[in-house]
C-alpha positions as CSV (number, residue, x, y, z in Angstrom):
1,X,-6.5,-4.9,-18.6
2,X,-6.8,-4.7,-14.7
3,X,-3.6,-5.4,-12.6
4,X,-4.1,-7.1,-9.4
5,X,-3.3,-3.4,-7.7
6,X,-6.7,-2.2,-9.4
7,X,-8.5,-5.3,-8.3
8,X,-7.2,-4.2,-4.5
9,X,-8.0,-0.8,-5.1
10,X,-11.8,-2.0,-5.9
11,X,-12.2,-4.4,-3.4
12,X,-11.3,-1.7,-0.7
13,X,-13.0,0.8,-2.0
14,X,-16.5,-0.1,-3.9
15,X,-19.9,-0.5,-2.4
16,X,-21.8,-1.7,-5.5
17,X,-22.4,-5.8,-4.8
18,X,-22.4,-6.7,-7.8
19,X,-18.7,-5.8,-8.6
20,X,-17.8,-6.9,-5.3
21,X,-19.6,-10.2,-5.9
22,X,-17.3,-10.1,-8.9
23,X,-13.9,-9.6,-7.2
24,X,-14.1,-12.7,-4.9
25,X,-13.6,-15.0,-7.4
26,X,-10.6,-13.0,-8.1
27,X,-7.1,-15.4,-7.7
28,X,-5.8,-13.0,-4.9
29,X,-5.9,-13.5,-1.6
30,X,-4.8,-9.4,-0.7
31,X,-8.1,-9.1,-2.8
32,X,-9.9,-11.7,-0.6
33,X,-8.7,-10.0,2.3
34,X,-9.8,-6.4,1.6
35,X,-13.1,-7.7,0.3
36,X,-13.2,-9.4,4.1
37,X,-12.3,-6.3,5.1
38,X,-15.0,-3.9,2.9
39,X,-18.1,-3.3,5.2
40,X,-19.9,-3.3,1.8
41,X,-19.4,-6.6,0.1
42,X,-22.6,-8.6,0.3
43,X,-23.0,-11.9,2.1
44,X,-23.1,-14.1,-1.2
45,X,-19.4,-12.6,-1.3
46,X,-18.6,-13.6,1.9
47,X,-19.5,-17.3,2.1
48,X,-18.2,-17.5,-1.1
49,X,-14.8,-16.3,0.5
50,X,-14.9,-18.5,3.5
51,X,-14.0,-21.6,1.5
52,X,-11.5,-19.7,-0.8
53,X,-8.2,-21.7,-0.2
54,X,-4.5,-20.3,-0.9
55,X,-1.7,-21.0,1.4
56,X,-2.7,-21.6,5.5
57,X,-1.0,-18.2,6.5
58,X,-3.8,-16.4,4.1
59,X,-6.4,-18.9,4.6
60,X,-6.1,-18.3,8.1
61,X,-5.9,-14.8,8.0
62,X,-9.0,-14.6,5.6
63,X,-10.9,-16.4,8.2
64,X,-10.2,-14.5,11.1
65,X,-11.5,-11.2,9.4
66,X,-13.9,-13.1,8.1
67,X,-15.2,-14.3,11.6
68,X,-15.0,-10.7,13.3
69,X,-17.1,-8.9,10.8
70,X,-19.7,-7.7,12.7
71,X,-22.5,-7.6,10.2
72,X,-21.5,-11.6,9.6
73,X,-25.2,-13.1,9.4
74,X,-26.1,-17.0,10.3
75,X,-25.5,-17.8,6.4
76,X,-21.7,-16.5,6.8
77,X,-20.9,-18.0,9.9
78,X,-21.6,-21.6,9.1
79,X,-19.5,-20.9,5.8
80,X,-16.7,-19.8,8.5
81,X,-17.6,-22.7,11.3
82,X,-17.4,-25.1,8.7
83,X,-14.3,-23.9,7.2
84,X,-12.3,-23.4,9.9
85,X,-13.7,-27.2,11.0
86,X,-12.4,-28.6,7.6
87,X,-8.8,-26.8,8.7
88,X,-9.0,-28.3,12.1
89,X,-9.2,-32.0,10.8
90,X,-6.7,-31.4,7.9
91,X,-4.0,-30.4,11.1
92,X,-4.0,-26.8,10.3
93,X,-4.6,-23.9,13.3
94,X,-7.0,-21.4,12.1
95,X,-7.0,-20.5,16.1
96,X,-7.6,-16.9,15.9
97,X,-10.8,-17.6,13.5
98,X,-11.7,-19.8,15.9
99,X,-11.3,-17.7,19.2
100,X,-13.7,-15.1,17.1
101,X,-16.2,-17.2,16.1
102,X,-16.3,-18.7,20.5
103,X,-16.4,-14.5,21.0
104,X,-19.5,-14.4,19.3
105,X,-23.0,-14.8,20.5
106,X,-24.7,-16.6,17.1
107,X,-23.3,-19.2,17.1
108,X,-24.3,-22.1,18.6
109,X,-21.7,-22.7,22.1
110,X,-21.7,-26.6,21.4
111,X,-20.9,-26.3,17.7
112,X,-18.0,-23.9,18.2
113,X,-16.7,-25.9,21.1
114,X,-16.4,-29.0,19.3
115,X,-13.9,-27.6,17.2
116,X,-11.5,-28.1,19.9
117,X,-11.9,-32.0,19.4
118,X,-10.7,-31.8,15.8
119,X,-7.1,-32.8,14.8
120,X,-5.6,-29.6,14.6
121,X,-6.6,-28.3,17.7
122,X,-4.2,-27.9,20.0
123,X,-4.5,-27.8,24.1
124,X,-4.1,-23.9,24.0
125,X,-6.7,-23.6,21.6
126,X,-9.0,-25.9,24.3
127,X,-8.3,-23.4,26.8
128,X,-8.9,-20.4,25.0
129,X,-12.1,-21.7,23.5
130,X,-13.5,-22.4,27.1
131,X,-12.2,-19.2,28.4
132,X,-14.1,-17.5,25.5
133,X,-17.2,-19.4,25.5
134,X,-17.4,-18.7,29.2
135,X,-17.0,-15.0,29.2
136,X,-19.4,-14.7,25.9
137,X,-23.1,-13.0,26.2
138,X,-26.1,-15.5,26.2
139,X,-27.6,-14.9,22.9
140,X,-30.8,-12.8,23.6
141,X,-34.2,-15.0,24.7
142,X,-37.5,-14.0,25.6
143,X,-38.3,-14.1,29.5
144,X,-40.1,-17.0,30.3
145,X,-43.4,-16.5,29.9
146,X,-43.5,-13.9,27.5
147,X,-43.8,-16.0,24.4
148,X,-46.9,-15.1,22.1
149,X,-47.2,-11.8,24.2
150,X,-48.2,-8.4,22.5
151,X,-49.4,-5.4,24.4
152,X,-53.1,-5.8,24.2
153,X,-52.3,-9.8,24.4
154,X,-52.2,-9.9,28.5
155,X,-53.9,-11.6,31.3
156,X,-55.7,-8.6,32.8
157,X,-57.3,-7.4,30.0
């Protein structure tokens, strides 16, 4: 039988998604956190960990590698956004979760700013948000103009 040390030991190390799919309905959060952690566990894994629940220390830690993945696709982060949303209004401070998600391009400014309106967001976490949201790069869009455009698709010719 598996101890929890060999379910760590897998979640750190494997790169088959199916297994890893496996391990995050494991009852660990050290599990949860290497599997956040793995640059191999699928997406399905990842949403599914965004709304695994264990103490706030854990919880919040699970979020904020959750959050700063880079590879995190627009599935993932609404699993984290709302999370860390449902946190907010029960009074807990997932505030470095939410600093990372205001870091990030995807998601949508007005969305991650209105998590400073919830509960558990404190005046700090107001500022930081703004300061983040502020400094973050506009999400890529075409130039104006050049929607529908290919390169034999021009005016001239």
């Amino acid at each position: 039988m598996p101890t929890p040390a060999d379910h760590l030991a897998l979640a750190r190390t494997a790169q088959d998604g199916a297994v890893l799919l496996g391990l995050a309905r494991s009852p660990y959060p050290f599990v949860w956190q290497a599997l956040a952690a793995n640059p191999h566990t699928p997406a399905a894994a990842l949403v599914q960990l965004a709304g695994a629940r264990d103490s706030p220390h854990n919880d919040n830690a699970l979020l904020r590698l959750l959050a700063e993945r880079p590879d995190a696709g627009p599935a993932v982060l609404r699993a984290i956004l709302a999370a860390v949303a449902a946190k907010l209004a029960e009074g807990e401070r997932p505030y470095a979760a939410v600093l990372a998600l205001a870091g990030r391009p995807e998601p949508d400014p007005a969305e991650v700013a209105a998590l400073g309106t919830l509960p558990g967001a404190s005046a700090r976490l107001r500022r930081g948000l703004a300061r983040r949201l502020d400094a973050r790069q506009p999400a890529y869009r075409l130039p104006a103009g050049e929607h529908g455009r290919t390169e034999g698709n021009t005016a001239e010719g």
